[in-house]
C-alpha positions in Angstrom: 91.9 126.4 104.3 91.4 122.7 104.4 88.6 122.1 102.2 88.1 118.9 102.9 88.2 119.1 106.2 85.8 122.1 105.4 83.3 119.6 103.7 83.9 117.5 106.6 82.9 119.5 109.1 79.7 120.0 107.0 78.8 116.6 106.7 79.0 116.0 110.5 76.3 118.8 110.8 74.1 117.8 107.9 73.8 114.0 110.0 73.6 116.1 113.3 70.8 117.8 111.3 69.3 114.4 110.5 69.6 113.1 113.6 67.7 115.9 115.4 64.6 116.0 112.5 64.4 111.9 113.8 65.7 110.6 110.6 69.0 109.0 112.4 68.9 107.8 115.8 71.0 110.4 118.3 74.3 109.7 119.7 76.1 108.1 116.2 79.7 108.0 116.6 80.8 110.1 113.6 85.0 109.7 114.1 84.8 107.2 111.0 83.2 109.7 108.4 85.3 111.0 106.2 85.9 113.4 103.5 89.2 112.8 101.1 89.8 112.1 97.2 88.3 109.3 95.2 90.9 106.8 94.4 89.8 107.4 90.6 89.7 111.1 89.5 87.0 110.4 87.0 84.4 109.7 89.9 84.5 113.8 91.3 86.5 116.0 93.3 85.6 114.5 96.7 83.9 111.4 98.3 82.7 110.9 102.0 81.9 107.0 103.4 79.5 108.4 105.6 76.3 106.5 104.6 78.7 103.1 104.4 80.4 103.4 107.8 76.6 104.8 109.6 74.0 102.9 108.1 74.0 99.6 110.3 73.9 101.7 113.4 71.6 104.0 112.1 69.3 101.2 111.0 69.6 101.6 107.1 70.7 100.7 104.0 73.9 102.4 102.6 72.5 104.0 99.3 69.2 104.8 101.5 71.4 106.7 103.9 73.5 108.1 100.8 70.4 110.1 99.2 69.6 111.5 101.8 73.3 113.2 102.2 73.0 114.2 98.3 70.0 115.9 98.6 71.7 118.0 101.8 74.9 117.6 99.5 72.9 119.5 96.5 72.1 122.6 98.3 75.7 123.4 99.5 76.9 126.4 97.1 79.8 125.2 94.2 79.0 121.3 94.6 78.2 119.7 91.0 77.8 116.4 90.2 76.6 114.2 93.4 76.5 110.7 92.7 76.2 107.7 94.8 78.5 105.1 93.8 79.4 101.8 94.7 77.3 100.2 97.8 77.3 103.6 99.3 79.9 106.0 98.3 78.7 109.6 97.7 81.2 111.5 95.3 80.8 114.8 94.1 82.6 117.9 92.2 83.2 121.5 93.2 82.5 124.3 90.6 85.5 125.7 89.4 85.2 129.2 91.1 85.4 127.3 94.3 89.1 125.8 93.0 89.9 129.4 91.6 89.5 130.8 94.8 92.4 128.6 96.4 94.3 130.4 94.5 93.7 134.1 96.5 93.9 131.8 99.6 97.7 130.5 98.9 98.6 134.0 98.0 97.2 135.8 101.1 98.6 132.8 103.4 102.2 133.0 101.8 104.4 130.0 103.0 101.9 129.5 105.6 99.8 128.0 103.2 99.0 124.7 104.9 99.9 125.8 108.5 97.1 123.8 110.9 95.4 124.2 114.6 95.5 120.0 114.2 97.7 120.3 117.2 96.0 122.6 118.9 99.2 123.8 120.8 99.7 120.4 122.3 103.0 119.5 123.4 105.1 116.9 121.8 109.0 115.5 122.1 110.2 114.7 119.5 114.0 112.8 120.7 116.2 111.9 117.3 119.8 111.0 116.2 120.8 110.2 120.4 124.3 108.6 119.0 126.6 107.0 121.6 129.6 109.8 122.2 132.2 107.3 120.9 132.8 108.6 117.4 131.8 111.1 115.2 128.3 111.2 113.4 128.0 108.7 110.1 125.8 108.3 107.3 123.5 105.8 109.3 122.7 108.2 111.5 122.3 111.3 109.3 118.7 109.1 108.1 117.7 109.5 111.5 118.5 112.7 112.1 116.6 114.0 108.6 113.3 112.2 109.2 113.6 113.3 112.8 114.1 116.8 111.9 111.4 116.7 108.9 108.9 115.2 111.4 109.8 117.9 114.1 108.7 120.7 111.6 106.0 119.0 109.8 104.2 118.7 113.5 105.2 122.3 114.1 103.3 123.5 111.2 100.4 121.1 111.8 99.9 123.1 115.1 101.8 121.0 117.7 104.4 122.9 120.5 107.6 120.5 119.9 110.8 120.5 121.5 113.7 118.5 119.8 116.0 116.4 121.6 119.2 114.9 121.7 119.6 111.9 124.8 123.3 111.9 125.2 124.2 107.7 126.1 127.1 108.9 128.7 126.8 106.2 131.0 127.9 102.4 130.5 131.1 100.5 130.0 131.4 102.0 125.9 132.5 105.8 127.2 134.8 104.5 129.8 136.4 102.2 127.0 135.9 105.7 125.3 137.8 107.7 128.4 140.4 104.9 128.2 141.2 105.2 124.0 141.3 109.0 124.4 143.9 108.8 127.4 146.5 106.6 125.2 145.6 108.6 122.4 146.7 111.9 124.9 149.9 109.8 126.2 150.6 109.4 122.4 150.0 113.6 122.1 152.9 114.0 124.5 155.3 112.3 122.3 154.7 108.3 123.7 154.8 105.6 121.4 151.2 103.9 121.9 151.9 100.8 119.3 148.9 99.2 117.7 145.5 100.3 119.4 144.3 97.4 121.4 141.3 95.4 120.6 137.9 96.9 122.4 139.2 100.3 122.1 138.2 103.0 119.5 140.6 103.1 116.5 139.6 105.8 114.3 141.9 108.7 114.0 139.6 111.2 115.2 140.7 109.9 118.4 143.8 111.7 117.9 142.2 114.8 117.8 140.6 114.2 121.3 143.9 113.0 122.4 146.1 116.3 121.5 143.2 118.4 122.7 143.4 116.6 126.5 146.9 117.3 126.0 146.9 121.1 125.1 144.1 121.6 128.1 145.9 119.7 130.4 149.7 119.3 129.9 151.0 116.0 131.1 148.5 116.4 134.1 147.6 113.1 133.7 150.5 111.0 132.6 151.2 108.4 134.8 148.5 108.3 137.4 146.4 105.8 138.2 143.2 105.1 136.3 141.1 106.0 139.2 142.4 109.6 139.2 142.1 110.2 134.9 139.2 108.1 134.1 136.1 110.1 135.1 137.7 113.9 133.9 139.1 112.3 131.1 135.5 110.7 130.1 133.6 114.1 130.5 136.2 115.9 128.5 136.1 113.2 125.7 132.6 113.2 125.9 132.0 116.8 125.9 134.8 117.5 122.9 132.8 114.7 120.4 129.8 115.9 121.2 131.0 119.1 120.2 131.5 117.4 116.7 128.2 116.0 117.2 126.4 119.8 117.4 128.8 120.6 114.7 128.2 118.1 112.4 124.4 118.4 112.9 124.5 122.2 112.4 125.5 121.5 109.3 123.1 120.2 107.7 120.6 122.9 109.2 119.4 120.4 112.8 119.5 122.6 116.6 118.0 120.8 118.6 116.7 122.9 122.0 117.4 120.3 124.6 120.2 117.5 124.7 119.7 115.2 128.2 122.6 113.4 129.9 122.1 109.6 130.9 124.8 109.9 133.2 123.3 113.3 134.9 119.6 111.8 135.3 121.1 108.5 136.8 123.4 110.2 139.2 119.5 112.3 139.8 118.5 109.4 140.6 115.9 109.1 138.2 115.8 105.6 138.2 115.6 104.9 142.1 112.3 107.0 141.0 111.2 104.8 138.1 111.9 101.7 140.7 110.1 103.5 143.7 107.4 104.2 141.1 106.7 100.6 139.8 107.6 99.4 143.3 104.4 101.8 144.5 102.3 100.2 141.9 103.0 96.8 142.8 104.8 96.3 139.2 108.3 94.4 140.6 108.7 91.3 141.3 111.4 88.8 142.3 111.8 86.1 139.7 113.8 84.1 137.3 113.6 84.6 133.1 113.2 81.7 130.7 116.5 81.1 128.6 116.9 83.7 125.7 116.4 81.8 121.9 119.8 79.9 120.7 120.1 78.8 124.5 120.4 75.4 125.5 119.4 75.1 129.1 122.7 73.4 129.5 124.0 77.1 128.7 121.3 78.7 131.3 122.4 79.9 134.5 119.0 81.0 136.4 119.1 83.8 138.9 116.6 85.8 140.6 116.4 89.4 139.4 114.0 92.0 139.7 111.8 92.1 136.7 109.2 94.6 135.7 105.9 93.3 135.0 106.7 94.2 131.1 103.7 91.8 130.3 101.0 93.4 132.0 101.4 96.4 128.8 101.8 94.2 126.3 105.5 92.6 126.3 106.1 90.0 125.0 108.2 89.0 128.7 108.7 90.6 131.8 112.2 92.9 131.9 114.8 92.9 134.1 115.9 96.3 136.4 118.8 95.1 137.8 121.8 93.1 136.8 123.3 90.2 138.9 125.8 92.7 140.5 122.9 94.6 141.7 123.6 97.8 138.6 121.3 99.2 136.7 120.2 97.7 133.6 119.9 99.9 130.3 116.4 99.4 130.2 115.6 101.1 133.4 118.0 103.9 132.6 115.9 104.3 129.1 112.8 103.7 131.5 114.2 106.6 133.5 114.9 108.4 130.7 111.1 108.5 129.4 110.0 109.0 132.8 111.8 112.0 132.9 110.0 113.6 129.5 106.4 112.8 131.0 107.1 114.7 134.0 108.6 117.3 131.5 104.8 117.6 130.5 105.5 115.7 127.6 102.5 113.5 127.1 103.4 112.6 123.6 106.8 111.2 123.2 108.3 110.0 119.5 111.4 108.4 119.3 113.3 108.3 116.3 115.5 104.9 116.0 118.1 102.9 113.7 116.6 99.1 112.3 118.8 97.5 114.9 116.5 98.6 117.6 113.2 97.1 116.3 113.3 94.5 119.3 113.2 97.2 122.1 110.0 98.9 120.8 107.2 97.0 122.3 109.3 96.9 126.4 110.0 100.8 126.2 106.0 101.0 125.1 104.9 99.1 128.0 107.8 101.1 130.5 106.0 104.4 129.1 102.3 103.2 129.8 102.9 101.7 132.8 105.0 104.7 134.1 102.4 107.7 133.0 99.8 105.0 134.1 98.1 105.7 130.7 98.3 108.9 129.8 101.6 109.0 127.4 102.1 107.3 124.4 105.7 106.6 123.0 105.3 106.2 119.4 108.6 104.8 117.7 109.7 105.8 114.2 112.3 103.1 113.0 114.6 104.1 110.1 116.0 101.5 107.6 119.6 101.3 106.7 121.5 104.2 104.2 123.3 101.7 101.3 125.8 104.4 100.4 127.1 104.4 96.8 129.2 106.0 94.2 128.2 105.1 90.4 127.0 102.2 92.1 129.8 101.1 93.8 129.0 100.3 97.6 131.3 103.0 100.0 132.2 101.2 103.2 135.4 102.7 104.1 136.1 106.4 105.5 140.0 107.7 105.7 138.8 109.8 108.6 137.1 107.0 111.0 138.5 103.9 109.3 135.6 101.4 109.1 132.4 103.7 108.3 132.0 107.2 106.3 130.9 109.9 108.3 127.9 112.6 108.2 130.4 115.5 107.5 131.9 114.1 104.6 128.6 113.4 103.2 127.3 116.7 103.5 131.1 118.5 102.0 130.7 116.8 98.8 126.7 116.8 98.1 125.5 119.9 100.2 122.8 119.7 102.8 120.2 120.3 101.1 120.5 117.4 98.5 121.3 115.3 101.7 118.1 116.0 103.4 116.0 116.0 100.7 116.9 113.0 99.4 116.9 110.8 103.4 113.2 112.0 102.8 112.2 110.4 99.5 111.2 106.6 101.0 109.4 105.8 103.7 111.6 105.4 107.1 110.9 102.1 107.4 112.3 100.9 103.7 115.6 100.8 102.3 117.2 103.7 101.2 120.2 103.6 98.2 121.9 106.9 98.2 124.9 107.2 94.9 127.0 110.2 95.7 126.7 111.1 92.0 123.0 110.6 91.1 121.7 112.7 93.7 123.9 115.4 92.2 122.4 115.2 88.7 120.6 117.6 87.2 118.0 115.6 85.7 114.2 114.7 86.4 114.9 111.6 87.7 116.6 113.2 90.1 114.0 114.6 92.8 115.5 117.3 95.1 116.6 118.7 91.6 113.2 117.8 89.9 111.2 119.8 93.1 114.4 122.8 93.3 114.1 123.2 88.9 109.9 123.7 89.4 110.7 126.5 92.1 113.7 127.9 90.5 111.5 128.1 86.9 108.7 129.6 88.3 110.5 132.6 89.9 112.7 132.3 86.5 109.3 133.5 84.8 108.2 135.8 87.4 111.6 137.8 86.9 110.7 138.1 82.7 107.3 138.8 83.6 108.3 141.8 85.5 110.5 142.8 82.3 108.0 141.9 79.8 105.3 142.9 82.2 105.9 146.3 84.3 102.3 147.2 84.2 101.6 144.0 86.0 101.7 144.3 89.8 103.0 140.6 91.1 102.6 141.8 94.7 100.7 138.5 96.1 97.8 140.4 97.4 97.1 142.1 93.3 97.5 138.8 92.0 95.2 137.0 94.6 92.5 139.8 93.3 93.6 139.4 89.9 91.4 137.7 87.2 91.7 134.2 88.1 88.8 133.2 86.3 90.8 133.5 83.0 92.2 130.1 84.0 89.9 127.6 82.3 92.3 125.0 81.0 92.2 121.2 83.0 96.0 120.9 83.1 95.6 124.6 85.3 92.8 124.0 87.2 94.2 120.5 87.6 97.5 121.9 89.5 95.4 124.1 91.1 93.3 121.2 93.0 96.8 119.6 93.7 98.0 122.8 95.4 94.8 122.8 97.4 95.5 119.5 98.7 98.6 120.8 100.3 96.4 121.4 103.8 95.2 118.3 103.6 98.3 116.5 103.2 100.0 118.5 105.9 97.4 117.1 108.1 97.8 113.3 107.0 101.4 113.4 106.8 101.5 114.5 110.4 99.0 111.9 112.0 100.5 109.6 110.0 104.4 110.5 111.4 105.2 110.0 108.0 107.2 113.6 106.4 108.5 111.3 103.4 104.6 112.4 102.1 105.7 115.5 101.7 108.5 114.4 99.0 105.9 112.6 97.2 103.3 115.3 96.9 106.5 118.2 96.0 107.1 115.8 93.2 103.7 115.7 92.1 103.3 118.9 92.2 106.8 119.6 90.2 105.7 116.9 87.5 102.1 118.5 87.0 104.1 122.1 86.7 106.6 121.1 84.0 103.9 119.2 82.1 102.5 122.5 82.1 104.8 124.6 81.1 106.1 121.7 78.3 102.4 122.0 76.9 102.9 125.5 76.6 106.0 125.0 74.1 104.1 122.8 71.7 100.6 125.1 72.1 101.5 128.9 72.1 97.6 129.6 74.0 99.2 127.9 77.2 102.2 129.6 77.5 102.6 131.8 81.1 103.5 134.7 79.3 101.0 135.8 76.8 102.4 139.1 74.8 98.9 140.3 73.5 97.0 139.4 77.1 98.0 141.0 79.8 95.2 140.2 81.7 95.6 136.1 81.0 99.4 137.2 82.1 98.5 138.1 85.3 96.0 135.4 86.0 98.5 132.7 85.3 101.0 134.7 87.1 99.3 134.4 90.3 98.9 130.5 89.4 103.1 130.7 89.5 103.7 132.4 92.2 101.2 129.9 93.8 103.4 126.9 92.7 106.1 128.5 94.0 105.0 129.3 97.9 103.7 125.6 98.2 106.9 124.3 96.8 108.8 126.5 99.3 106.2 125.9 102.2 107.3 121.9 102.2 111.0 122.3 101.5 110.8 124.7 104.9 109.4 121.8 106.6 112.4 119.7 105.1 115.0 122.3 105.8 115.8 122.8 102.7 116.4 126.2 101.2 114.0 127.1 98.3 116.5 128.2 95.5 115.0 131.1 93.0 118.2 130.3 90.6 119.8 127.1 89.8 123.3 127.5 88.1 
């Protein structure tokens, strides 16, 4: 249970309340009442801005509008403390029994502690990684592909239906360039001496691979023919054998995503001679000629009339072009197609999951999806920063396999996947991320997938000596929750307590917010506020989780373990990353 969301839901009737005894006018728009955690602890438990957001459409002053809530406020069972603060603020604390039952809550709920009907079953696409076919998958993308993946679950859990997908760029000059590198690459599988790979092509040796594998398919089938006759089987079989990596490679680090949509296959649908028909209907084309791009000298320009798509009429900042001067598709109206495609999927909700280098295409593809759905999709863009990859330091450019760039695999053989997706998560998508091959394998606290791993691993560390020390004790989840909770007086316990009731609440947040890196930062709150626990217990013998001479205090903190350990293991799920009971 959310309990803010709880106390939030009681608020909204208690100005309902007041609005039908005449004491607010009817009709207040409530969306901007809220319930969440003062910013300073010391001021209570929770803290609405109800009376400061209402009172100048209700007609009244804030702290008027405040009392009035604490005297409502005062009758609600477990709420101490109500205070109005500030110019209107109305904080308050719950009784401790209220914070002990969480506790029988997590248990009961298990690792679906936190799960949410926020979504209310609504569907949403979530489309990450989408790498070109040219090459295998590298570090840069593997960011993408983690905070794509985190998101994917974190909206699953918050209640949303969400399909992952994979849009396969298989049309455009770079996979015939592709088709053309993998045909010299097969000539040089049957025993030809191909020289030095020309300029434009793809030079990494995993070509090779794609070359001998044409060549054990197909013999010397294709050996001097024209290009006309090679170039399109030759393309879907280069295309369809890295992509094969691709799902490999992605596998790997624990991402299947359910659907995986061809460019090539919807524009040979003619999806986009449905996106022009479309915009053409709406009177959205036009014939006209673009101002010179920036670092153009008009000197430079050469004007042409192109079709362009009223871009501005959403919120562009220029109108787009649909066609090229040789009358082809442009990419934009293959991406147009593209997202065109997903709404009549049903997808009202698209998120798109980008590298930096595409910031600039964010506010044309938001206009092509609001003008397409005529309002009723939103594309909602999630731009990840570059990886700085590093060893002791050291900057790592250079990968024997691909030549110029180190790939996702090899990441993921020397530091495991879990360690890989954890730590993509622990900054915000949008920030810079440094990632040292040798610090994220340390077993210290600064160290955070170990820091979060070392609080679940401990806790089931004591659970197995409490079931030594212990055998009278049942630690079946449903004894525990019925246990005697109430022996759990100390503020460093009830403290982690009100931080593993927060876990609801931050599921929600996190997932309104698109933001799973949230989830890193509460785990390691959470882990911190457990090992200050148990350290206290070292130094002050009454804390410890094991108390010989009390098996009833035993049991109660027991159930406070096993507690730490389902949350923990509820938001490395949503990460993909395996909770681990022992750590050798």
């Amino acid at each position: 249970m959310n309990l803010f969301k709880d106390f939030q839901v009681r608020i909204d009737a208690m100005l309902q309340a007041m609005a039908d005894e005449g004491l607010l006018p009817a009709g207040l728009d409530l969306s901007r009442v809220t319930v969440e955690p003062p910013r300073d602890p010391s001021h209570g438990d929770m803290s609405t801005n109800a009376a400061m957001v209402l009172a100048r459409p209700a007609g009244l002053k804030p702290r008027d509008l405040a009392a009035l809530l604490v005297e409502r406020l005062s009758r609600e069972q477990g709420v101490t403390d109500l205070a109005v603060a500030g110019p209107g603020f109305v904080n308050w604390r719950l009784s401790d029994a209220i914070w002990l039952g969480q506790l029988a809550t997590i248990l009961e709920a298990g690792e679906r502690y936190g799960d949410s009907a926020l979504g209310q079953g609504r569907k949403v696409n979530v489309e990450y990684v989408s790498a070109n076919p040219t090459g295998p998958l590298t570090v840069g993308h593997a960011r993408g592909a983690v905070v794509g993946d985190a998101l994917a679950g974190l909206l699953a859990k918050a209640g949303y239906d969400v399909t992952r997908e994979y849009y396969i760029n298989d049309a455009g000059n770079q996979v015939d360039t592709l088709a053309r590198t993998a045909h010299l690459r097969y000539r040089e599988a049957l025993g030809e001496a191909i020289g030095e790979i020309p300029v434009g092509m793809y030079p990494g040796e995993y070509m090779i691979d794609v070359g001998r594998a044409l060549a054990e398919r197909d013999g010397d089938k294709w050996r001097g023919r024209d290009e006309a006759e090679w170039l399109a089987p030759v393309r879907a079989f280069a295309i369809e054998f890295l992509m094969g990596r691709v799902r490999s490679d992605l596998a790997a680090i624990g991402i299947e995503q359910a659907v995986f949509s061809s460019e090539r296959a919807l524009v040979e649908a003619g999806a986009v001679d449905a996106v022009f028909e479309t915009l053409e209907r709406r009177g959205l084309l036009y014939t006209g000629v673009l101002e010179p791009p920036k670092g153009k000298t008009p000197e430079d320009w050469e004007p042409r009339p192109q079709t362009l798509f009223r871009a501005t009429d959403f919120g562009d900042d220029v109108d787009r072009p649909l066609r090229k001067s040789d009358g082809s598709w442009t990419y934009f109206a293959n991406d147009m197609a593209y997202h065109l495609d997903k709404f009549r999927r049903g997808f009202t909700t698209q998120i798109d999951v980008w590298g930096a280098d595409h910031g600039g295409y964010i506010r044309r593809m938001q206009a092509a999806v609001q003008a397409l759905s005529e309002g009723q999709a939103r594309l909602h863009i999630v731009l990840c920063q570059l990886v700085k990859l590093t060893r002791g330091g050291v900057e790592v450019k250079m990968s024997k396999r691909s030549g110029n760039f180190v790939t996702l695999s090899e990441v993921t053989e020397e530091v495991g996947k879990d360690v890989l997706r954890f730590i993509m998560l622990t900054r915000k998508h949008d920030a810079p991320l440094d990632f040292d091959l040798e610090k994220v394998l340390e077993q210290s606290k600064d160290n955070p997938v170990f820091y979060v791993q070392y609080a679940h691993a401990r806790a089931h560390s004591v659970l197995r000596h409490a079931a030594e020390a212990f055998p009278g004790v049942d630690q079946a989840p449903a004894a525990l929750a019925g246990g005697p909770v109430h022996r759990l007086t100390d503020s460093h316990e009830l403290g982690l307590i009100k931080l593993l009731a927060g876990w609801p609440r931050l599921v929600e947040s996190a997932a309104e917010a698109y933001e799973p890196h949230r989830i890193a930062f509460y785990l390691n709150d959470v882990a911190a506020a457990f090992h200050g626990l148990w350290t206290k217990g070292k130094d002050e013998t009454s804390l410890r989780f094991l108390v010989a001479d009390d098996a009833e205090l035993t049991a109660a903190r027991l159930a406070l373990l096993r507690a730490v350990a389902l949350v923990i293991a509820s938001g490395l799920r949503i990460f993909g990353v395996e909770p681990l009971e022992e750590m050798r």
